[in-house]
TORDO-799038 format. One record per residue (C-alpha): residue number from 1; z, y, x. Coordinates in pm, 1 decimal, padded with zeros to 6 digits. Each point is the difference from the previous one (the first is absolute). Example, Ala and Ser with C-alpha at 12.3 -4.5 7.8 and 13.67 -1.06 7.14 Angstrom:
BEGIN
     n         pz         py         px
     1    00780.0   -00450.0    01230.0
     2   -00066.0    00344.0    00137.0
***
This chain:
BEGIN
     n         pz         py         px
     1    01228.6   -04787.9    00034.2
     2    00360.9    00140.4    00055.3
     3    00012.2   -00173.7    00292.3
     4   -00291.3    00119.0    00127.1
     5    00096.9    00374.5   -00061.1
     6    00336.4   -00051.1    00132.5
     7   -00157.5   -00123.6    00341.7
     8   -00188.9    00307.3    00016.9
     9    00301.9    00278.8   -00075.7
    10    00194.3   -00180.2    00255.4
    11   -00230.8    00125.0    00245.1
    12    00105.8    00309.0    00157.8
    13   -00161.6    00343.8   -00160.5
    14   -00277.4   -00227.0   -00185.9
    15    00034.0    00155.4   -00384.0
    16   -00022.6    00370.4    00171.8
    17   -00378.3   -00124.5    00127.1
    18   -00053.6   -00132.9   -00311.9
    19    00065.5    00325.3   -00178.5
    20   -00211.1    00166.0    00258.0
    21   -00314.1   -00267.1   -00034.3
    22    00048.0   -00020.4   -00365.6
    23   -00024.0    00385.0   -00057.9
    24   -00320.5   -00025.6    00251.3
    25   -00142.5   -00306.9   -00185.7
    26    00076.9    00191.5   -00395.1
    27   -00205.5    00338.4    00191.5
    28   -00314.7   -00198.5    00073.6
    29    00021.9   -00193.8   -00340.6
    30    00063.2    00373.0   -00152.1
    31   -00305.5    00154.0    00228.4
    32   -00242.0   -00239.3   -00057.7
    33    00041.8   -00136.9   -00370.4
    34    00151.4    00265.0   -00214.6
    35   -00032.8    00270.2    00223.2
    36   -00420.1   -00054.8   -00026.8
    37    00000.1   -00117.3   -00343.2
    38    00197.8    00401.8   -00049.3
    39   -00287.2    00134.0    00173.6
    40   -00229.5   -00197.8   -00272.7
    41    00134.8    00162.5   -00297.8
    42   -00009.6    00321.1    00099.8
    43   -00326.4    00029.8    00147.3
    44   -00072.5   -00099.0   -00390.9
    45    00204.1    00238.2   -00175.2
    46   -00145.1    00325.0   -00043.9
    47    00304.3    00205.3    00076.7
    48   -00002.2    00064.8    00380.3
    49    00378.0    00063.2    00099.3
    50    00061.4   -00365.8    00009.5
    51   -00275.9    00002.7    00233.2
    52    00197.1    00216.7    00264.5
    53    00344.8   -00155.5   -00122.1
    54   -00132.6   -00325.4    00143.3
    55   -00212.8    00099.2    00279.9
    56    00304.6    00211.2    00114.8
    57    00195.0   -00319.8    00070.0
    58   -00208.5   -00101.8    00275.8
    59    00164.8   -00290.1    00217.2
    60    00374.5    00146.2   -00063.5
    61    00092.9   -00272.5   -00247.3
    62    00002.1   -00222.5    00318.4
    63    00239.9    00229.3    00142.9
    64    00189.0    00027.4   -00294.1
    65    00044.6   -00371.1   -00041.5
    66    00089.9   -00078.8    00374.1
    67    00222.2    00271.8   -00035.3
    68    00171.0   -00145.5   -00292.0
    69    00034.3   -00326.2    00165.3
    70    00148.0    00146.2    00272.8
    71    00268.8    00132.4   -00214.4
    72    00100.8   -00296.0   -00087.7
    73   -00013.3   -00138.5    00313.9
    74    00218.9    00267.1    00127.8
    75    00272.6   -00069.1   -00271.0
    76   -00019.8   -00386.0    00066.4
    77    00026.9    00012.9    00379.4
    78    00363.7    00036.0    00171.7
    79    00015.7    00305.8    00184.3
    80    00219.3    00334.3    00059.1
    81    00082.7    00181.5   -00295.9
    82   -00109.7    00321.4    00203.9
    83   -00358.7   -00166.8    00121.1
    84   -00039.0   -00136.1   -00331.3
    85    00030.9    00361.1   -00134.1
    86   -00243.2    00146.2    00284.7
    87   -00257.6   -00257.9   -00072.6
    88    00046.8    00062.3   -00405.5
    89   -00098.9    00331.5    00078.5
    90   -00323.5   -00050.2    00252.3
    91   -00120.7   -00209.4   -00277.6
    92    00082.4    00228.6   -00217.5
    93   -00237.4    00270.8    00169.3
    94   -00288.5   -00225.1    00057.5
    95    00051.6   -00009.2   -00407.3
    96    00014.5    00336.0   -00015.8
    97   -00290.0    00056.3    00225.4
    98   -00213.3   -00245.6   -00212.7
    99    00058.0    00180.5   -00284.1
   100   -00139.7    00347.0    00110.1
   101   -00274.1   -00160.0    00109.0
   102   -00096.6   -00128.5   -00337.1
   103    00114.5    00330.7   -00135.1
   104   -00210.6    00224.0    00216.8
   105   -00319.6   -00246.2   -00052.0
   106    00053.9    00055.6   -00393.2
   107    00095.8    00352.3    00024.7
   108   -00352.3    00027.7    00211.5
   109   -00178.6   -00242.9   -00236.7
   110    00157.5    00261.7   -00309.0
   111   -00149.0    00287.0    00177.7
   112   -00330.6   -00103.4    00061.8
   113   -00058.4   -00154.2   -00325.6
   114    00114.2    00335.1   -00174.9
   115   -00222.5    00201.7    00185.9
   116   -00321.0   -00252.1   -00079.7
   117    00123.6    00008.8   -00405.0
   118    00053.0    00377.4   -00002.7
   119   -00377.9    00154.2    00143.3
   120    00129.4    00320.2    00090.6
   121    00380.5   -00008.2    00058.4
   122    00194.5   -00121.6    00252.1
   123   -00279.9   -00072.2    00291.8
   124    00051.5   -00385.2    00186.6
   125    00078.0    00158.7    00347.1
   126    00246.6   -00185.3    00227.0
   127    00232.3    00278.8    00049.9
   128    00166.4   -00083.1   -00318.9
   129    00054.8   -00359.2    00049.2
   130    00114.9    00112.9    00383.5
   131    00282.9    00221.2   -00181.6
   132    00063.4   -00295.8   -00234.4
   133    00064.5   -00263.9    00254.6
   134    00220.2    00256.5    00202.4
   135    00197.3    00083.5   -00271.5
   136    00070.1   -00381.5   -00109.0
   137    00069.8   -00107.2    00340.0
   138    00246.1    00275.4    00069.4
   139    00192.4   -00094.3   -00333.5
   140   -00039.2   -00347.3    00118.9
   141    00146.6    00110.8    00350.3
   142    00304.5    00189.7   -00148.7
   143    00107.9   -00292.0   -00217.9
   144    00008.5   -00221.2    00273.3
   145    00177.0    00196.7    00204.8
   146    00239.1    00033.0   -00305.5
   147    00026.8   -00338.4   -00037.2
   148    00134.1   -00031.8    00371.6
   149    00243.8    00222.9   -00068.3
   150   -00146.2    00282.3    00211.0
   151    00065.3    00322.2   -00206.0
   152   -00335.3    00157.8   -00109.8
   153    00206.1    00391.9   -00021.7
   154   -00026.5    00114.2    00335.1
   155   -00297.7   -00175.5    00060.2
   156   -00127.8    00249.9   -00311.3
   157    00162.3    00264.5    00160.7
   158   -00143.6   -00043.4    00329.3
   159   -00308.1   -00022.1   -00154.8
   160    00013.0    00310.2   -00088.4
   161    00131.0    00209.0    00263.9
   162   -00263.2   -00178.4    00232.8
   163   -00264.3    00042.8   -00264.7
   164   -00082.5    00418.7    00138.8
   165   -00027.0   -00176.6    00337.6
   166   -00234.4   -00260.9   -00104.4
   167   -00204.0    00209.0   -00210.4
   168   -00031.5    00259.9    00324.9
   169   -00139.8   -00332.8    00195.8
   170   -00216.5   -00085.4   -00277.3
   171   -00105.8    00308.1   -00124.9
   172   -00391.9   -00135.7    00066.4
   173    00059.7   -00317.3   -00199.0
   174    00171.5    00164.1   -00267.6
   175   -00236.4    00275.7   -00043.6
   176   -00312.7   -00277.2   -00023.0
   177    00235.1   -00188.4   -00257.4
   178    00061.4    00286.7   -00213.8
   179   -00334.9    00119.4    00023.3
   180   -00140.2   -00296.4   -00120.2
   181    00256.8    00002.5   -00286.6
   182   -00177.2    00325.9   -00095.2
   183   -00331.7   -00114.8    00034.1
   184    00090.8   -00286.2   -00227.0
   185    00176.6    00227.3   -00214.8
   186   -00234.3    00232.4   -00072.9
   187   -00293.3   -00246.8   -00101.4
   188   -00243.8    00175.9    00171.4
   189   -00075.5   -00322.5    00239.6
   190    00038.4   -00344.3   -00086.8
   191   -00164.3   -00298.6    00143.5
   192   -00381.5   -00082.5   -00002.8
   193   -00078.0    00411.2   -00052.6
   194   -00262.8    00109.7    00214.1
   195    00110.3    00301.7    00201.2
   196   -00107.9    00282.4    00261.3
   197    00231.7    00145.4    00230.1
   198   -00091.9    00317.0    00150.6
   199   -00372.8   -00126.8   -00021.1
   200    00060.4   -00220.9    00340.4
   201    00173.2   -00274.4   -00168.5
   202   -00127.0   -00214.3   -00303.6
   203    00043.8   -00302.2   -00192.2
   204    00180.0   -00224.8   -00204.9
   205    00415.9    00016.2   -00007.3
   206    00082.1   -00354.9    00045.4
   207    00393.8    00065.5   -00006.8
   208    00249.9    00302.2    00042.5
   209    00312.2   -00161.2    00201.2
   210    00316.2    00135.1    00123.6
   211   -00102.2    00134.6    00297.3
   212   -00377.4    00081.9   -00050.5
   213   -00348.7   -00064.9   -00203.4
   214   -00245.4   -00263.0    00057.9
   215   -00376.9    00097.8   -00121.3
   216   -00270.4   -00219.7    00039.8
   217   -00337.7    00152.6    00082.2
   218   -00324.4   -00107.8   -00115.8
   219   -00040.7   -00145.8    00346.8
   220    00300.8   -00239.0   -00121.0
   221    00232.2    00145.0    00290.3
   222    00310.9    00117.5   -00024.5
   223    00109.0    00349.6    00021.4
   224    00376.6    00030.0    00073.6
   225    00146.5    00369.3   -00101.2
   226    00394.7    00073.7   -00022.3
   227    00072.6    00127.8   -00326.5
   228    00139.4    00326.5    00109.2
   229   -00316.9    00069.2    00062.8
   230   -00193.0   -00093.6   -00269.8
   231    00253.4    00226.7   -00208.9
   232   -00118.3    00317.4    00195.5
   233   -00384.9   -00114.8    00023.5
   234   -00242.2    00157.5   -00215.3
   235   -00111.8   -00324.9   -00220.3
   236   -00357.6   -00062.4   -00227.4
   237    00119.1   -00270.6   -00245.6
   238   -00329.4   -00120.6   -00106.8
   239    00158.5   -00251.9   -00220.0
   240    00196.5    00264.1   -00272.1
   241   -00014.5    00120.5   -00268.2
   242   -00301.2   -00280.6   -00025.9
   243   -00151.9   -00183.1    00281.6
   244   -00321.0    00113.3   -00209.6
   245   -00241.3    00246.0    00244.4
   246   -00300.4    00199.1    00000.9
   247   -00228.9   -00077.2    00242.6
   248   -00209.1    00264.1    00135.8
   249   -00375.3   -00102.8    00157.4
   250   -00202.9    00223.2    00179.2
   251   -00403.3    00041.1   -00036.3
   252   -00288.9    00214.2    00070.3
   253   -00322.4    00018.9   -00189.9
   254   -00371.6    00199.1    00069.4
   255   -00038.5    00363.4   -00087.8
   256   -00277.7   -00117.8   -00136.1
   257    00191.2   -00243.3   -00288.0
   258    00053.7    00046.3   -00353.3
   259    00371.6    00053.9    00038.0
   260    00050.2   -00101.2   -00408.9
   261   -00181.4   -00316.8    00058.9
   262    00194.8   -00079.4    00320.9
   263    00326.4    00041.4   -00207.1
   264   -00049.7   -00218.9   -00243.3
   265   -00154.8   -00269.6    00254.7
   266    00336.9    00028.3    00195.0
   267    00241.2    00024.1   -00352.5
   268   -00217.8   -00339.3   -00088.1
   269    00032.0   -00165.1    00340.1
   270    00387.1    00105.9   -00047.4
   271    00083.7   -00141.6   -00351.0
   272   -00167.2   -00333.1    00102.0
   273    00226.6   -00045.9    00309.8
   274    00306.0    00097.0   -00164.6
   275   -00052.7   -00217.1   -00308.3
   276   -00132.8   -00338.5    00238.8
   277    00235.8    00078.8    00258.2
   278    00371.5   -00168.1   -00022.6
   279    00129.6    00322.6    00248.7
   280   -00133.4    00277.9   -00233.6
   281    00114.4    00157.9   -00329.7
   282   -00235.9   -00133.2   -00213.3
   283    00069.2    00277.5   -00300.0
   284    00009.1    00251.6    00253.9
   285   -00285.8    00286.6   -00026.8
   286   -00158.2    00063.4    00372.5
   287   -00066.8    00387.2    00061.6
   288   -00241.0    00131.9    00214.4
   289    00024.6    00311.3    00143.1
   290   -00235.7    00223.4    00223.1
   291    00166.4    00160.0    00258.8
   292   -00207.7    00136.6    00310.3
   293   -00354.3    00146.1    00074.6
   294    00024.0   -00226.3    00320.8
   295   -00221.7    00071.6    00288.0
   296   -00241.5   -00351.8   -00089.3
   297    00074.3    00015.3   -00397.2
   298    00180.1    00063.5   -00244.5
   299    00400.8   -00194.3    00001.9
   300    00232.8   -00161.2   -00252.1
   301    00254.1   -00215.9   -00065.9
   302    00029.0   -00253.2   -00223.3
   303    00349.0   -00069.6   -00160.6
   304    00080.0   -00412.7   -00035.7
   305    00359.9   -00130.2   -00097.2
   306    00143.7   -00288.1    00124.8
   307    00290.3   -00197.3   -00076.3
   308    00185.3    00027.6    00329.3
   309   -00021.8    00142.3    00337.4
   310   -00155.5   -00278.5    00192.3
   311   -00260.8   -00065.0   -00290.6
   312   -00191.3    00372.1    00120.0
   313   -00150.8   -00167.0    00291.3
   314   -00197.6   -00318.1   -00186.3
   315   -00073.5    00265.5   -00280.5
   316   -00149.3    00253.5    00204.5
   317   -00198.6   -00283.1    00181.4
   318   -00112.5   -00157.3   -00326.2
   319   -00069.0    00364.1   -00104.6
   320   -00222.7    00115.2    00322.4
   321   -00235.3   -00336.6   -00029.6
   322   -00053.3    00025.9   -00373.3
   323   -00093.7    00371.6    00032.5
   324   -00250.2   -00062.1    00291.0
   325   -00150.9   -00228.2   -00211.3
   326   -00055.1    00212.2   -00256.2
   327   -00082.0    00347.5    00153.6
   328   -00313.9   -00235.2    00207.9
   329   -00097.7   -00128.8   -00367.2
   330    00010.1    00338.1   -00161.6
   331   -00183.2    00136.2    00263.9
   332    00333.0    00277.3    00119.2
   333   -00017.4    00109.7    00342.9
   334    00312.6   -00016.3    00227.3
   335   -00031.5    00251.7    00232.5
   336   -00006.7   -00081.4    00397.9
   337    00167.5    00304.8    00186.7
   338   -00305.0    00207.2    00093.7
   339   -00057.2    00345.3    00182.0
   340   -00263.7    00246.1   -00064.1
   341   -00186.4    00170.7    00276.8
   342   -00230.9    00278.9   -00057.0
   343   -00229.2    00146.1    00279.2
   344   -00129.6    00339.0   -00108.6
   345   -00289.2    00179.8    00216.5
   346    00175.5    00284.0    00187.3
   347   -00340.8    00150.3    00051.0
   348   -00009.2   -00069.5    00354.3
   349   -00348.5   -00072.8    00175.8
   350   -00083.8   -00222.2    00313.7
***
């Protein structure tokens, strides 16, 4: 067995491949045995952060362990003390760089799962892991440069001196990034609210980003608006304080009906929608109200409430049918528009 091992380091840069394959070889054995049998237990735990500690990972433990290998295989191989330096440090940077990746995926995974735990607080948009991962790969980029012994001062300095310029370039970046800081801020709107903007726009806010707001329509299309401004818009938030709304429902009824008896048909017809129906209120109490000596009958409105925005179209559907229905049984007229024409005798003669 000696023999055989002192055959193979007498061949020329042999044990630096073998640290390079061997660090390769431990990665897959890590990804595919422990690494999955890691993903096991925590998918069974019922603590979640272990969940986005793992998942974080990704495939960087390859990385890592190639990288390691090559480490070694740097420190076993003759070379330049200089290139051996240089290439200490490139490998040294790829480590560098796989660890803010890992970083920003948990600092994202962190974020998200805060904002699912917390109903209410911090919103999941993706402006917040975008500032995250910028933030951790700038640190990242200052310690390598550090590292390579280029002084980080002036580069600070620079920084700042350049930073009016930049800001003057950017000022229509930065004011979408700090105006969706605000909206976030100011909880007013968060993801999955349904919202009007100045009556044209409509929908549901799928994600406030650095640079502008994505709502989703009921169409399920996109509507792309910079955040700047949304901030200046005139905005319906149909989701807060409660995504709880009254629905209002239009009818008409003969002059010639018994307007107590057509109340209490329609407050009927009302409680039993509401109470079968899973879009309604069921505890709610339905009002109806006449309003108008129309120019066919008499009009009111009939006040439902249903659990969210999008649930007022089904109920007032349900709503119309039932009460059609019911008005034919009863024997209530719903008026057709109609005109009346009188002819009165002017006294004329042929």
């Amino acid at each position: 067995m000696e023999e055989i091992l002192n055959q193979f380091s007498s061949i020329p840069n042999l044990k630096p491949a073998i640290y390079v394959l061997s660090g390769l070889l431990l990665a897959m054995i890590f990804q595919r045995i422990i690494f999955k049998r890691l993903h096991k237990i925590c998918k069974g735990t019922k603590w979640h952060w272990d969940d986005v500690i793992v998942k974080s990972f990704g495939n960087t433990p390859i990385l890592l362990f190639v990288l390691a290998g090559s480490y070694f295989a740097v420190a076993d191989v003759a070379m330049d003390p200089v290139n051996r330096e240089l290439a200490n440090r490139f490998l040294f940077g790829l480590f560098m760089l796989a660890v803010a990746l890992i970083f920003s995926r948990m600092t994202g995974g962190f974020i998200k799962l805060y904002a699912q735990k917390t109903h209410g607080g911090l919103p999941a948009t993706s402006i917040f892991s975008v500032l995250a991962k910028i933030t951790i790969y700038t640190l990242m980029l200052l310690v390598v440069l550090q590292t390579y012994g280029i002084s980080i001062t002036p580069l600070l300095t620079a920084l700042g001196v350049g930073g009016l310029a930049v800001a003057l370039a950017l000022q229509d970046t930065l004011s979408n990034l700090f105006a969706g800081i605000h909206l976030i801020a100011s909880k007013k709107i968060k993801p999955g609210d349904y919202v009007e903007m100045d009556t044209v726009n409509s929908g549901f806010v799928d994600d406030i980003a650095w640079r502008s707001t994505t709502i989703r329509t009921t169409a399920n299309n996109l509507i792309i608006i910079p955040n700047n401004k949304i901030s200046s818009a005139v905005i319906t938030n149909y989701s807060r304080p409660k995504k709880e709304l009254s629905v209002l429902v239009n009818g008409s009824v003969s002059y010639n009906s018994n307007l107590e008896e057509v109340e209490k048909v329609v407050v009927e017809e009302a409680k039993k929608l509401l109470q079968s129906s899973d879009r309604g209120i069921s505890d709610f109490e339905p009002l109806v109200r006449f309003n108008e000596f129309g120019d066919s009958g008499i009009k009111f409105i009939t006040v439902l409430r249903a659990r969210e925005f999008t649930d007022q179209y089904a109920l007032k559907h349900e709503f119309v049918k039932a009460l059609h229905a019911r008005f034919k049984k009863e024997g209530i007229e719903i008026p057709y528009p109609q005109m009346d024409v009188r002819v009165e005798n002017s006294g004329l003669k042929n």
